[in-house]
C-alpha distance (Angstrom), angle and dihedral (degrees) to the residues before:
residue distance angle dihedral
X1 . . .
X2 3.60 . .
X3 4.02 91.5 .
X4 4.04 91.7 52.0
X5 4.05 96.5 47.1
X6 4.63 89.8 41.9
X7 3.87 78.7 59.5
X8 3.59 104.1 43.3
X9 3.66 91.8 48.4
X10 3.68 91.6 46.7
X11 3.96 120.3 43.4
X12 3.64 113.2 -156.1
X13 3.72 96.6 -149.1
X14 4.34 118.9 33.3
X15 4.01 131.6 151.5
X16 3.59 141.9 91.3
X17 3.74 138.4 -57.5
X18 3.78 115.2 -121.6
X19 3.84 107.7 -84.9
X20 3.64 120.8 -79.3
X21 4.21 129.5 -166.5
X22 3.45 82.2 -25.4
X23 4.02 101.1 -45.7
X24 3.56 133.6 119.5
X25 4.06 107.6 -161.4
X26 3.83 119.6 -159.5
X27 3.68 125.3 -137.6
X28 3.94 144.4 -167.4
X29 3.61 143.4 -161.0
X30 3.72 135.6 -161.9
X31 3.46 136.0 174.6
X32 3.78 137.0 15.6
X33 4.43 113.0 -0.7
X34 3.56 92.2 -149.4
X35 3.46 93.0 38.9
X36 4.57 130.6 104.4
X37 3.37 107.1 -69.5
X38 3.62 118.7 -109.5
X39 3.80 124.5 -167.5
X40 3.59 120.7 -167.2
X41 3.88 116.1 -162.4
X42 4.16 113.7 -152.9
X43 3.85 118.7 -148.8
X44 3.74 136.3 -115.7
X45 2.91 124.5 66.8
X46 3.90 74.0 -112.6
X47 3.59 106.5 36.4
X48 3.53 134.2 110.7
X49 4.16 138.1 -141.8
X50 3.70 117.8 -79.4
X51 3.88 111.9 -144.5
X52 3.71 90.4 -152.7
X53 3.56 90.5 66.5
X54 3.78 97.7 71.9
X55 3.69 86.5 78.7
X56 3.64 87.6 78.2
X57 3.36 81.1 76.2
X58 4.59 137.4 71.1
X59 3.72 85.6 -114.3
X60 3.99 86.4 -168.9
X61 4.10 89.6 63.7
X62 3.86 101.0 29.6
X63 4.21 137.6 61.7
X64 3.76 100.4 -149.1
X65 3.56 111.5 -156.5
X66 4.29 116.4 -165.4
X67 3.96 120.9 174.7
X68 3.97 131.5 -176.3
X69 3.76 100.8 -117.6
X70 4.10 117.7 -128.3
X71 3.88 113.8 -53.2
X72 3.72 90.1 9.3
X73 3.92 146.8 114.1
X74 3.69 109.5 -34.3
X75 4.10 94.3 -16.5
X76 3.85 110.4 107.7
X77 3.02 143.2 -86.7
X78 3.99 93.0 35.9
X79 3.87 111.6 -124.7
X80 4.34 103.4 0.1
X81 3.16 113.1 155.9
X82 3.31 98.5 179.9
X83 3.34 115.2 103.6
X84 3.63 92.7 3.2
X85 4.23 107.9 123.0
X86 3.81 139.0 151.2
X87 4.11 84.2 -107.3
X88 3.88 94.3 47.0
X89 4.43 82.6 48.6
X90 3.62 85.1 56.0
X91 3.74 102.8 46.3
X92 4.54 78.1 46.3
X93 3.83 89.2 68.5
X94 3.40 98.3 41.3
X95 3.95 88.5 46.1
X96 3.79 89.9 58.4
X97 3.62 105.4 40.7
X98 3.90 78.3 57.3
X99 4.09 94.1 48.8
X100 3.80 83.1 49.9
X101 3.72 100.3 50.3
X102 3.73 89.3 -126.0
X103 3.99 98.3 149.0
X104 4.09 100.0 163.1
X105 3.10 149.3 56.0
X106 4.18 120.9 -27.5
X107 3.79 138.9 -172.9
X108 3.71 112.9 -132.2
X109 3.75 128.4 -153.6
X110 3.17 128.9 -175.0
X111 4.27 142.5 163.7
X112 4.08 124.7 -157.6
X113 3.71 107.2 -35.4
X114 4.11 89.2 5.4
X115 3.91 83.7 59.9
X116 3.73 91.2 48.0
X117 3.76 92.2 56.8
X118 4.04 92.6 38.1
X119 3.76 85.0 65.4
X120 3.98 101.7 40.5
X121 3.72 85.0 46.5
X122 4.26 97.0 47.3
X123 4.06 83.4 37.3
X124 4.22 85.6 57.8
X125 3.96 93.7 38.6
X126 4.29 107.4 22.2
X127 4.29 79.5 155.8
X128 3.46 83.1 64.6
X129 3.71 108.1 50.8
X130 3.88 131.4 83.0
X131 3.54 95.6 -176.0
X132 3.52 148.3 -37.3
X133 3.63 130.8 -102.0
X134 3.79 113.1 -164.0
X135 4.12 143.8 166.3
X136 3.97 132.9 152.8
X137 3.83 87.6 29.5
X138 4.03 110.0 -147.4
X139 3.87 112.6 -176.8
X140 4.00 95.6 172.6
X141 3.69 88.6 -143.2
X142 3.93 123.7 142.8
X143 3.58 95.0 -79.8
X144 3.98 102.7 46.8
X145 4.01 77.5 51.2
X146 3.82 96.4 45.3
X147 4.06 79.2 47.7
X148 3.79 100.8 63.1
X149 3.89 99.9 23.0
X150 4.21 86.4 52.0
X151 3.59 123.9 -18.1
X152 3.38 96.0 69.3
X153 4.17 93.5 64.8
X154 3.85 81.9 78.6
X155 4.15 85.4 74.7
X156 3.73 94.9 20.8
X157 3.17 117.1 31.6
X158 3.82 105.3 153.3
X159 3.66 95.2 43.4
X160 3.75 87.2 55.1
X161 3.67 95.7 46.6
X162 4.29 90.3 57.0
X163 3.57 90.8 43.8
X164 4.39 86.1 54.9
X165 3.74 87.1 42.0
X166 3.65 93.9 120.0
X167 3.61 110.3 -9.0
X168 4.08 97.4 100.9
X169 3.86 95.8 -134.0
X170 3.53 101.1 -50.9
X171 3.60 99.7 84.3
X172 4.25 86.7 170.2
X173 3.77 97.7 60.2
X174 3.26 93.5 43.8
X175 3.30 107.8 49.9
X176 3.76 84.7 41.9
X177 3.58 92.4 56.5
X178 4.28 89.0 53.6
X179 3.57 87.6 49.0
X180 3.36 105.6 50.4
X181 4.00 91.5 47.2
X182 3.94 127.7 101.0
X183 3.50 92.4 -125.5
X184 4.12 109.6 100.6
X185 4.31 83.1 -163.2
X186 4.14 84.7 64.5
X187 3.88 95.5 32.5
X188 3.94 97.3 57.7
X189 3.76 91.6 42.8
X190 4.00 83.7 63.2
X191 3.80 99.1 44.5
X192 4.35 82.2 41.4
X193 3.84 87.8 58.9
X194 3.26 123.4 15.7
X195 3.43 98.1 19.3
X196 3.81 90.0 63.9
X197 3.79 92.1 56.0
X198 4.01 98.6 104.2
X199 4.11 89.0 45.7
X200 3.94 90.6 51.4
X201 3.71 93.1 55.0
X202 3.30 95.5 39.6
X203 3.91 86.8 61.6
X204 4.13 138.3 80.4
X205 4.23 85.9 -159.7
X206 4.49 103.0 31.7
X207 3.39 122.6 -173.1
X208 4.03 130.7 172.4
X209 4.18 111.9 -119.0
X210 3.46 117.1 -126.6
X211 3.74 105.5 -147.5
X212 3.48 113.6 176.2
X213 4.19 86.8 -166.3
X214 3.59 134.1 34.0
X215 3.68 137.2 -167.3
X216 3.78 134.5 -107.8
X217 3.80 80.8 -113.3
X218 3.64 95.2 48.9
X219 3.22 96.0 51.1
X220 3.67 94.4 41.9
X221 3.85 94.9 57.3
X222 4.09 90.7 41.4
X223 3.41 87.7 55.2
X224 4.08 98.8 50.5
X225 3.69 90.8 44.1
X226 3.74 100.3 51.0
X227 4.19 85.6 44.4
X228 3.30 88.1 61.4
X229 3.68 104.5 41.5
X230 3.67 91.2 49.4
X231 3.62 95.8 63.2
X232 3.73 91.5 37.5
X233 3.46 96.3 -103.6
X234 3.88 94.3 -61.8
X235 3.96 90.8 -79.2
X236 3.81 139.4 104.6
X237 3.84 124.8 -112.8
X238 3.55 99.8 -68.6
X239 3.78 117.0 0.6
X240 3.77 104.4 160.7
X241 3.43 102.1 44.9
X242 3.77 92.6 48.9
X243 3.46 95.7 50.1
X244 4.25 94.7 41.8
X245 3.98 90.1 114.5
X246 3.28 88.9 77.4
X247 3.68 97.1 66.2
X248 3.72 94.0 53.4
X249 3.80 104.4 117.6
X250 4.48 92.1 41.3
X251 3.61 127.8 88.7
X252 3.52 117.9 -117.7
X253 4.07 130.6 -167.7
X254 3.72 115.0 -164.3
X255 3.67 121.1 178.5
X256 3.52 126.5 171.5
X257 3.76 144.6 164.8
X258 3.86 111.5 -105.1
X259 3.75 92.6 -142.8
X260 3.69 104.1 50.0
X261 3.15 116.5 139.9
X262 3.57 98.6 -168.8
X263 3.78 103.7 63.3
X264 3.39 102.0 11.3
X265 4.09 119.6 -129.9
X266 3.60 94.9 -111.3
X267 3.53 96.1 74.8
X268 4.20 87.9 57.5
X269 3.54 92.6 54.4
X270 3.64 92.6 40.6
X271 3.72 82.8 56.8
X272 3.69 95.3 44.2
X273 3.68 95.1 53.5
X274 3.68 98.8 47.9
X275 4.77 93.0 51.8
X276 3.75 115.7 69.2
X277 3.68 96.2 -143.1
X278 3.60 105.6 42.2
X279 3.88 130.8 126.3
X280 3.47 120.3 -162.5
X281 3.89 128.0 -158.1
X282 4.04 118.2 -158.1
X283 4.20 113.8 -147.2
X284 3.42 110.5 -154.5
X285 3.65 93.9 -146.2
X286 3.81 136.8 105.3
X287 3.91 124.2 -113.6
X288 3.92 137.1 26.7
X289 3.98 86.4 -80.1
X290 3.47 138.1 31.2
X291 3.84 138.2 134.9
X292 3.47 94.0 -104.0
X293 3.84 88.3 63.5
X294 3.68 91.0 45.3
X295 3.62 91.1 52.8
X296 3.99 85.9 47.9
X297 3.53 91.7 52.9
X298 3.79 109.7 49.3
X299 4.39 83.7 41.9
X300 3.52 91.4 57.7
X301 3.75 96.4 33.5
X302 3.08 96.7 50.9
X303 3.69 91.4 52.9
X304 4.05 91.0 53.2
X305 3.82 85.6 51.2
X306 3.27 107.4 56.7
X307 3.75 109.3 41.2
């Protein structure tokens, strides 16, 4: 126990890819050098890598690999959006594998928006991918949009009605537009509505926060997230699921809570169903998180990880 936590505590291997369209991205590793390479996708769009997470992994047998994606965590500059899309997060990963002289074979893992760019990423390079790691599947198609921009009224309906209080319809673009201005009045009445979206559904008793300050963080993830959900994350109607033939021949795990509210479980099954090798895991537990899902994941991860 003491040899897994030493090493995620302490990468052996941090710093920067060279610059890019005007990004620097951040990157980790954890583990064993010469081990299987692991990479671990974080969420968002606007999150950042959590070294905690590496434990998912045997850290004797595997180099796991995490990076901030553009505009986010400890990548730089903090909160660009410009030049900061899905297809410029795919080129990322294939930029670092190269920096690190990884050349085969990985295992990719992924959660929410990490498992929507595990799958674009295997569906552009299937030679390249062991197997697929997956939970809180997000496919940003039509109907995970429909979901949050209408469907989700049905369960709450008052929460959705404030957060279309003034945006005319298209409660992306103009949220987007509040975020990305310079005025803090117009930036925290973003991050007080929309911004609060995932946290309402992933509650029995919602309610919007009222900050009357936000952090450089904050704001920085706000403003990737509503980016990308303004242009509909940068993809057609229905991307993945078009394109699942490509992932024929790979492995994929996909577990997922059958309440969440979030990403909603249709879009695992609907994922499930369309790959020939896929195994999917039910949670019985509400919300896009929970311990019960955490405890689902490192069981069955664990499993794919040390066969």
């Amino acid at each position: 126990m003491f040899w897994r936590n030493l090493f995620v505590s302490k990468p052996f291997n941090s710093g920067y890819l060279p610059e890019a369209d005007g990004h620097l991205v951040y990157y980790t590793e954890f583990g064993n050098p010469q081990g299987k390479p692991l990479l671990m996708l974080h969420g968002g769009p606007g999150g950042s890598h959590r070294a905690p997470k590496a434990k998912l992994a045997n850290l004797r047998r595997y180099r796991v690999i995490m990076f901030d994606q553009r505009g986010c965590g400890q990548s730089l500059p903090l909160g660009k959006t410009d030049n900061n899309t899905t297809s410029d997060l795919l080129e990322d990963i294939s930029r670092l594998l190269e920096h690190l002289k990884i050349n085969g074979k990985i295992v990719l893992q992924g959660a929410s928006w990490g498992s929507t760019l595990a799958l674009l990423w295997a569906q552009k390079h299937p030679e390249r991918v062991e197997k697929l790691l997956l939970s809180q599947i997000f496919l940003a198609n039509d109907e995970a949009r429909r979901w949050e921009l209408d469907d989700a009224a049905y369960f709450y309906p008052e929460f959705i009605e404030q957060m279309n209080h003034a945006s005319q319809d298209d409660i992306t673009g103009y949220y987007n537009r509040l975020i990305q201005s310079d005025e803090q009045s117009k930036q925290l009445d973003a991050v007080n509505h929309y911004g609060w979206f995932e946290r309402i559904c992933c509650s029995l008793t919602p309610k919007f926060a009222s900050f009357s300050e936000i952090s450089p963080e904050q704001l920085a993830g706000n403003r990737i997230y509503m980016h990308y959900a303004a242009h509909k994350f940068f993809l057609g109607s229905n991307n993945i699921l078009d394109a699942s033939r490509k992932l024929k021949d790979i492995p994929v795990l996909i577990i997922h809570n059958r309440l969440d509210m979030v990403c909603p479980f249709k879009g695992a099954y609907d994922l499930h169903r369309s790959l020939n090798k896929s195994t999917l895991v039910i949670v019985p537990e509400f919300g896009h998180v929970g311990k019960l899902l955490q405890r689902t994941i490192r069981r069955y991860f664990k499993e794919e990880l040390y066969d």
